[in-house]
C-alpha positions in Angstrom: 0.0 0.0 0.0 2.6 2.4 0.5 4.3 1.8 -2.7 1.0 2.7 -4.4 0.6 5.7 -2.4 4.2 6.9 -3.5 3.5 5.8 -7.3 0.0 8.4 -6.6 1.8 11.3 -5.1 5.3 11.0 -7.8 2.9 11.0 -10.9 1.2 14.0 -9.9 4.8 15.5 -9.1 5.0 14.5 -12.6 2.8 15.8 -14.1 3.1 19.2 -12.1 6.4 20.0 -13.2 6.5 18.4 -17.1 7.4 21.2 -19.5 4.4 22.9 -21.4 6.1 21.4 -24.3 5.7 17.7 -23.0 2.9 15.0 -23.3 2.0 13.4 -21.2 0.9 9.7 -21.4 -1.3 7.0 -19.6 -1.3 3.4 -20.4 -0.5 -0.5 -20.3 2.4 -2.7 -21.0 2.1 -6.5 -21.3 5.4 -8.1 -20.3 7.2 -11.3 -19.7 10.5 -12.4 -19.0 12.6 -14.6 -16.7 13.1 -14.4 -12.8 16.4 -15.9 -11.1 16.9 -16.5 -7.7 19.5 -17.9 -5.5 19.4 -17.9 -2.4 20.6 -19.7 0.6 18.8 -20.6 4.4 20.5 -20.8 7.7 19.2 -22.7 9.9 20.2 -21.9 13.8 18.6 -24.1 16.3 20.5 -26.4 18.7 19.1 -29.2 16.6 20.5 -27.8 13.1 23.2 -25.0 12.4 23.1 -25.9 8.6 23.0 -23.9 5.1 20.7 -25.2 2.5 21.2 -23.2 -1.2 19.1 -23.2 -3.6 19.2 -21.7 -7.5 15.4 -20.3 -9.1 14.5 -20.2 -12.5 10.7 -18.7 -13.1 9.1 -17.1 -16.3 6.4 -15.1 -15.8 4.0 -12.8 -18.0 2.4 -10.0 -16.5 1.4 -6.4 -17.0 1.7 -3.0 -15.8 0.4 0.4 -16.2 2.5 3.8 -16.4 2.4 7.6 -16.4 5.0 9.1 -19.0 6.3 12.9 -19.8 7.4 12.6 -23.4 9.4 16.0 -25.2 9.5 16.6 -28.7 12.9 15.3 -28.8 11.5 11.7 -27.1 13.1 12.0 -23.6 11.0 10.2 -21.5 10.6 10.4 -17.4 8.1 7.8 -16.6 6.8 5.7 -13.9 4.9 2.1 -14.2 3.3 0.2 -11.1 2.9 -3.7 -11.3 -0.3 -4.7 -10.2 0.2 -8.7 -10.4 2.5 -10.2 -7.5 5.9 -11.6 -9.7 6.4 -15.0 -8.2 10.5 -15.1 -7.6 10.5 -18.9 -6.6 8.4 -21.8 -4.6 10.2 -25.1 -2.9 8.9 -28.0 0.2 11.2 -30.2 1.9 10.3 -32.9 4.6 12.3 -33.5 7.8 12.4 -36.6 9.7 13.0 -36.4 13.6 16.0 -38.0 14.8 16.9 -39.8 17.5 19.4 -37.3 20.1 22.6 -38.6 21.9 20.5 -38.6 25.1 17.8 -40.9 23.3 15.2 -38.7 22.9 13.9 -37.5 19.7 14.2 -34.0 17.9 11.0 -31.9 17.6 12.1 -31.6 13.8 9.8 -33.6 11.6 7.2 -32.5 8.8 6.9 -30.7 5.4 8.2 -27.0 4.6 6.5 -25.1 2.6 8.2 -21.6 1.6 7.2 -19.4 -1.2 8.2 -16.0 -2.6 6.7 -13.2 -4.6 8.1 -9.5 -5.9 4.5 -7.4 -5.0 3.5 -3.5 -5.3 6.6 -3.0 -8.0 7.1 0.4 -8.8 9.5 1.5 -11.3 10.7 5.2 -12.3 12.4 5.4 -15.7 13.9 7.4 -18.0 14.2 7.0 -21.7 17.3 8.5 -23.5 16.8 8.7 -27.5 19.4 8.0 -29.5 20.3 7.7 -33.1 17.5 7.9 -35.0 14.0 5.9 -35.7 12.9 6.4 -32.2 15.8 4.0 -30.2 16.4 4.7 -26.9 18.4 3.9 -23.7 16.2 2.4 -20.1 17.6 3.4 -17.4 15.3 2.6 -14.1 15.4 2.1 -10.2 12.9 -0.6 -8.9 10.8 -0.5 -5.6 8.9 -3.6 -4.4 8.1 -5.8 -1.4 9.2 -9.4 -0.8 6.5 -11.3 0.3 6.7 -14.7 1.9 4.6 -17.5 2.7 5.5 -20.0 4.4 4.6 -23.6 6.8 7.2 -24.0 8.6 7.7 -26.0 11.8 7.9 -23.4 14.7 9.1 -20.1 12.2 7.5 -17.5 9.6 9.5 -14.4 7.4 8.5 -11.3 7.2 8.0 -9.0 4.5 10.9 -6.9 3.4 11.3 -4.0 0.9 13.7 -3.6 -1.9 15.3 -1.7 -4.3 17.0 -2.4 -7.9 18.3 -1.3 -10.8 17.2 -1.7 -14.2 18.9 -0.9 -17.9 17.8 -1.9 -21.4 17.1 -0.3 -24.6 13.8 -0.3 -27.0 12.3 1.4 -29.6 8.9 4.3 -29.9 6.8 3.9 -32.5 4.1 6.6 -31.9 2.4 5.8 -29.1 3.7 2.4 -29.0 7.1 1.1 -27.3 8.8 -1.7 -27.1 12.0 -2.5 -25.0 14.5 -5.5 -23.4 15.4 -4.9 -20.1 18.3 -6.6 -17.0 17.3 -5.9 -13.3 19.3 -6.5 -10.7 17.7 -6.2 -7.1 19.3 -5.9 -3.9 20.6 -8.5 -2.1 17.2 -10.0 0.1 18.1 -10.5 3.9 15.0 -12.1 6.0 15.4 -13.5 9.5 12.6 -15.4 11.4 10.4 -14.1 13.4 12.0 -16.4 16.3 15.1 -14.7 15.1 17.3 -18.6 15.0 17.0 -18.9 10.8 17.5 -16.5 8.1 17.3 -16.2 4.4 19.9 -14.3 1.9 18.8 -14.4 -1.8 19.9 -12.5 -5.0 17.5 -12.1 -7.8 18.0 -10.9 -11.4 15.3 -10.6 -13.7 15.1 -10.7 -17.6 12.3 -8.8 -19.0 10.0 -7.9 -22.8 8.0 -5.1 -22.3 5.5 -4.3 -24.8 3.3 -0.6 -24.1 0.6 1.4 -25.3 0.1 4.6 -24.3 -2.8 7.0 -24.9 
């Protein structure tokens, strides 16, 4: 919610301080691409101290909708907000207790459950023209909340916010753009709510942006 509230209040910043000169645009993009994730979790009870890594591949296709300032000569300040949660990566083990040195038996057994999505993704851009034809340069900084879920034996995440960075390049066509995009995000650092396991990830995302705006 208060990435939304930020999109609201920066668009009419926007849109306040655009040149006479400018247009400015509403619209929708239809994207798709290719999250990856690594990560690895700590555990940190008496019963376990170890690391368990883990490599993500997930395509997705989504959408988005944006705000843009376009001048005559096609620079571009923009901002899009992601309505869709981006799903960064899902995975379940099951634990079997054990039997201690002092013969009793761990309270360690069952199925984990832990998934991960990218939610309330805002993105301000900028579009730098060159050559000719209507090419231009993406440069973009990413905002967005990780949001967990999770069965887990005695634990739960929480919710963190994150930045990242984006560059690409595309191509106007009237009111139509497309572009190719890399982001990089921030490295992701969660620890449980109990505070004994955490959870450090790295995600890079690959991404076809298609817009129309009106």
């Amino acid at each position: 919610m208060k990435n939304i509230l930020k999109f609201l209040a920066i668009s009419l910043m926007i849109m306040s301080f655009s040149s006479a000169k400018a247009e400015i645009q509403y619209g929708f993009a239809i994207t798709a691409g290719q999250a990856d994730v690594s990560g690895t979790e700590t555990e940190g009870t008496a019963a376990d101290t170890s690391d368990r890594s883990k490599s993500i591949k997930e395509t997705f296709v989504g959408g988005d909708i944006f705000i843009e300032s376009v001048s005559d000569s096609g620079m571009t300040y923009g901002l899009s907000y992601v309505p869709i949660d981006v799903k960064l990566g899902s995975g379940s083990r099951t634990d079997t207790a054990t039997t201690t040195a002092k013969g009793g038996a761990e309270n360690d057994t069952g199925t984990r459950t832990a998934e991960a999505d990218l939610s309330d993704l805002v993105t301000a851009y900028a579009n730098i023209p060159f050559g000719t034809n209507g090419w231009y340069t993406l440069l973009g900084v990413h905002m967005a909340t990780v949001e967990t879920t999770e069965t887990l034996n005695t634990n739960a995440y929480p919710n963190e916010d994150i930045f990242g960075a984006q560059i690409g390049f595309g191509q106007r066509n009237g009111n139509m753009k497309y572009e190719f995009s890399y982001s990089n995000f921030e490295e992701i650092n969660i620890s449980s709510a109990a505070g004994a396991n955490s959870v450090s990830a790295d995600a890079d995302v690959l991404q076809f942006r298609l817009s129309y705006g009106f």
